[in-house]
Each structure stands twice: as structure tokens, then as C-alpha cells.
Backbone as a ProteinNet text record, in pm:
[ID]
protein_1_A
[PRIMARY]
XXXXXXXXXXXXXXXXXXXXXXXXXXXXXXXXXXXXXXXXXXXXXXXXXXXXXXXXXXXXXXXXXXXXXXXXXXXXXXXXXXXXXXXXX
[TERTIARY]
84.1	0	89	67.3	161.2	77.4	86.2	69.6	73.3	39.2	-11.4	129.5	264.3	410.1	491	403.2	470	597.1	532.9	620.7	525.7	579.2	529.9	505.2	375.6	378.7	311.9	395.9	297.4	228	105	-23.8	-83.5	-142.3	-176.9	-335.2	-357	-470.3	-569.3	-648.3	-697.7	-819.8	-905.8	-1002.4	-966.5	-849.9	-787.1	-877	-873.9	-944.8	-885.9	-769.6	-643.7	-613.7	-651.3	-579.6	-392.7	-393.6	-201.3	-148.3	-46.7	23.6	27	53.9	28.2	123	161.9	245.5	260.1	261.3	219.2	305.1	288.5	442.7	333	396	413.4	361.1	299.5	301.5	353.3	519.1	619.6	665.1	728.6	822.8	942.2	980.6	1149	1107.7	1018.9	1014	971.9	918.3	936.1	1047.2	1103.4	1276.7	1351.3	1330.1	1467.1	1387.2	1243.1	1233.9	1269.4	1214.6	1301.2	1414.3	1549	1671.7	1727.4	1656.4	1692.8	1633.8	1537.9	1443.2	1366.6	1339.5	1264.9	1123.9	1045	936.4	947.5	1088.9	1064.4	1098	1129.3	1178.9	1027.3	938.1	837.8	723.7	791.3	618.8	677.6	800.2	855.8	868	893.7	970.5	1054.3	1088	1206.1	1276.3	1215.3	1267.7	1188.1	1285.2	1207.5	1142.9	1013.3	918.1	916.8	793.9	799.2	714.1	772.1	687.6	642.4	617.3	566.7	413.2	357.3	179.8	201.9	309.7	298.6	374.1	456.8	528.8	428.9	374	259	145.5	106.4	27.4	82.4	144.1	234.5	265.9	267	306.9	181.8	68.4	-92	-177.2	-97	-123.3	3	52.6	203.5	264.5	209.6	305.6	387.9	475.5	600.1	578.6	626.1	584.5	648.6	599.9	667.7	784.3	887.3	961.6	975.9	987.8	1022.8	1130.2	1163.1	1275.1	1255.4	1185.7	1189.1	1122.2	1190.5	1161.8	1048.9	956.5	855.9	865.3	763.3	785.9	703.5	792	748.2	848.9	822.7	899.2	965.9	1132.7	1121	1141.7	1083.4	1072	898.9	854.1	677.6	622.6	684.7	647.8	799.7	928.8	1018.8	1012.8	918.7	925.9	973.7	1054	1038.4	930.6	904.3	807.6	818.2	726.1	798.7	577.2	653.6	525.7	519.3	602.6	600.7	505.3	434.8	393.9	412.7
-116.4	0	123.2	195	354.5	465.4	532	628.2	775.7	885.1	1012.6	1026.3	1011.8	1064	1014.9	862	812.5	666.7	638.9	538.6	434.4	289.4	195.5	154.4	91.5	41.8	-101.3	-198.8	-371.5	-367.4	-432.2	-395.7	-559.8	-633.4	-750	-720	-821.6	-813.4	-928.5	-965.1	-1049.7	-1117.9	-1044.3	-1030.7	-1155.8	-1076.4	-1113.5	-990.2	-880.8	-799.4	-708.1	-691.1	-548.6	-527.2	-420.5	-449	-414.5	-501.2	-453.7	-627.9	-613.3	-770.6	-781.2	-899.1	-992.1	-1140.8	-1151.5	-1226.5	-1311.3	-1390.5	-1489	-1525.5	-1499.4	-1543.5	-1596.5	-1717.6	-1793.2	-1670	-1722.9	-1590.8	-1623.6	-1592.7	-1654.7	-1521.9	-1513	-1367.9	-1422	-1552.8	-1571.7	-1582.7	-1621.3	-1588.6	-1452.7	-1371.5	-1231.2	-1164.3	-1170.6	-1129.9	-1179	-1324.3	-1352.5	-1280.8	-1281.1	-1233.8	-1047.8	-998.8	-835.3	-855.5	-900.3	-931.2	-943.9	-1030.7	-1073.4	-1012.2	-883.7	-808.5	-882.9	-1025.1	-1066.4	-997.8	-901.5	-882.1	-795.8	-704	-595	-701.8	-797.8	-906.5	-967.8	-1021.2	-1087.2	-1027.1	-832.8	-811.7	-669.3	-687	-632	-514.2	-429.8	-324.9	-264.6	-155.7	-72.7	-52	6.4	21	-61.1	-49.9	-168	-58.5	-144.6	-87.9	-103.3	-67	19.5	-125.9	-237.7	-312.2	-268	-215	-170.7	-252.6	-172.4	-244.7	-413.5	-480.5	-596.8	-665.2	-610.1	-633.5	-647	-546.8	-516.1	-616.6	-664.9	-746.7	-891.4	-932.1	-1065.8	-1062.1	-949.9	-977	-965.5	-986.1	-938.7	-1140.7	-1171.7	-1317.6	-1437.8	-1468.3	-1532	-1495.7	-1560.6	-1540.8	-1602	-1559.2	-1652.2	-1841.5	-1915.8	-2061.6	-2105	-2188.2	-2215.7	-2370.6	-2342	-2477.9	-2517.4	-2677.1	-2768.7	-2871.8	-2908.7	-2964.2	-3093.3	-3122.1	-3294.8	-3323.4	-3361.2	-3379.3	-3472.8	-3422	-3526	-3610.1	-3713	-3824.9	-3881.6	-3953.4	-3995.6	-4123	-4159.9	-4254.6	-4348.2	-4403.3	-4533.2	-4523.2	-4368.4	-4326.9	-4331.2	-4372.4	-4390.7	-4546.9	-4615.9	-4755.7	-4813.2	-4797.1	-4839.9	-4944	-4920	-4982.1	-4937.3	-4891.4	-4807	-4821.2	-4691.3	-4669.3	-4745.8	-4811.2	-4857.4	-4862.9	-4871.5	-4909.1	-5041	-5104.2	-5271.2	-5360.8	-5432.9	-5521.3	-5689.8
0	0	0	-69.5	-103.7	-36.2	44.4	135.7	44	111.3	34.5	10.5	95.9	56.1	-26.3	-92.8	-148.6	-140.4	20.6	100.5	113.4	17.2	-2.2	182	232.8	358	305.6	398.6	392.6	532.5	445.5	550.5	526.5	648.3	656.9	572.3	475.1	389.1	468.5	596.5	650.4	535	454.1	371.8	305.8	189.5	58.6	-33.7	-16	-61.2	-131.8	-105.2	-118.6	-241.7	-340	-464.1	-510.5	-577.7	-598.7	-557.4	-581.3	-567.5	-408.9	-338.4	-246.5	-222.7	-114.4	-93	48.4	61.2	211.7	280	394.7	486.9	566.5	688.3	801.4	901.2	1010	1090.3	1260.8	1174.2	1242.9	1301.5	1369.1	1357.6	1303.7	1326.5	1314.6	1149.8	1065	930.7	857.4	980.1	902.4	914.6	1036.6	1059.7	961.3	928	800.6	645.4	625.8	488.3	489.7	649.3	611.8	574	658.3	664.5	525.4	467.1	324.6	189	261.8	155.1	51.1	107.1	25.2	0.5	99.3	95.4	-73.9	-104.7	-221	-340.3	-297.6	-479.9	-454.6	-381.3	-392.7	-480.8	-422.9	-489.3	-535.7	-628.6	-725.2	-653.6	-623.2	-571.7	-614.8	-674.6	-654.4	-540.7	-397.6	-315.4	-173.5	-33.6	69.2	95.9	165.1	235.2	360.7	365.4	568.8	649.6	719.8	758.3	898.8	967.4	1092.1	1134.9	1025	1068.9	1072	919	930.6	1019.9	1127.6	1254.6	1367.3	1386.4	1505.8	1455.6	1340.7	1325.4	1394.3	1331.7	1361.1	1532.6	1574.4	1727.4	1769.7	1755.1	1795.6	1793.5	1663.3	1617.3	1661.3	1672	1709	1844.9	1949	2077.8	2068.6	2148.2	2125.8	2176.8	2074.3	2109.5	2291.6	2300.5	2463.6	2392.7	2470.3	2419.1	2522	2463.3	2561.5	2528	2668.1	2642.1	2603.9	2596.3	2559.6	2432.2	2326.9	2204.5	2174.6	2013.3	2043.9	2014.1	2022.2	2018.8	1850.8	1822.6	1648.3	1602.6	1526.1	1419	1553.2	1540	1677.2	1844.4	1855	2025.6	2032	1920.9	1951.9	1975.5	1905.1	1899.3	1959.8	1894.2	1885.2	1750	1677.9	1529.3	1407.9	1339.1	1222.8	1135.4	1084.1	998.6	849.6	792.8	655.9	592.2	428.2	387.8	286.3	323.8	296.2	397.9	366.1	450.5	463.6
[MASK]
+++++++++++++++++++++++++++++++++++++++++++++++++++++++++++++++++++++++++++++++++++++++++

């Protein structure tokens, strides 16, 4: 979205309503930190210059608390059964 001054801003489209190009991220923070980082947001949706992510920062921190970790890994494949997985029978 381009503002009266002329400063492209990315704004979360919840709808899918927004006209102009559009582009989908995770609503990660650690995946919006690496796509600013890497300016993927201005190669995704053609850009000349980066834009202002603020709103789409404050969005993502409104949706995405931070996950809780734990220490004990889950459990899948031979810590679930102790069988390996196969699709032979």
C-alpha cells in the first residue's frame, strides 16, 4: 500500500481484498525477521525500493506469541512404537 508521501507500507490483507500484488508469509516472527533481513518482501512483490513493515510487525506480534519450548523432544517414528516406519507389509 503507497501512502499520500509516497512510502510503499505492507499492511496485513486479513479479507484477501487489497488491490495490488500480495504475498504470504508464516506468521512466524522468526520468518518475518529472516524475509526483512533478506528483503525478500521488495523481490516478492517487485519493488524498486524496501518498504515500511511496521503495521505488518505489530500485526504478527498481535497473532504469534512466542511458542513455549520444551525440552523434551517429540515423540514420532522409533521413540513412539520403537518400530520403524515402513510401507512394505
Amino acid at each position: 500500500m503507497q501512502d499520500e508521501a509516497g512510502a510503499i507500507r505492507l499492511v496485513p490483507d486479513l479479507r484477501h481484498r487489497l488491490p495490488g500484488r500480495g504475498a504470504w508469509l508464516h506468521p512466524d516472527p522468526d520468518c518475518h525477521e529472516r524475509a526483512a533481513r533478506r528483503r525478500a518482501f521488495a523481490r516478492a512483490l517487485r519493488l524498486q525500493r524496501p518498504a515500511d513493515v511496521t503495521a505488518l510487525t505489530a500485526y504478527l506480534a498481535t497473532v504469534s506469541p512466542e511458542p513455549e519450548r520444551s525440552d523434551t523432544p517429540p515423540q514420532g517414528g522409533f521413540d513412539a512404537d520403537e518400530q520403524p516406519m515402513s510401507t512394505q507389509q
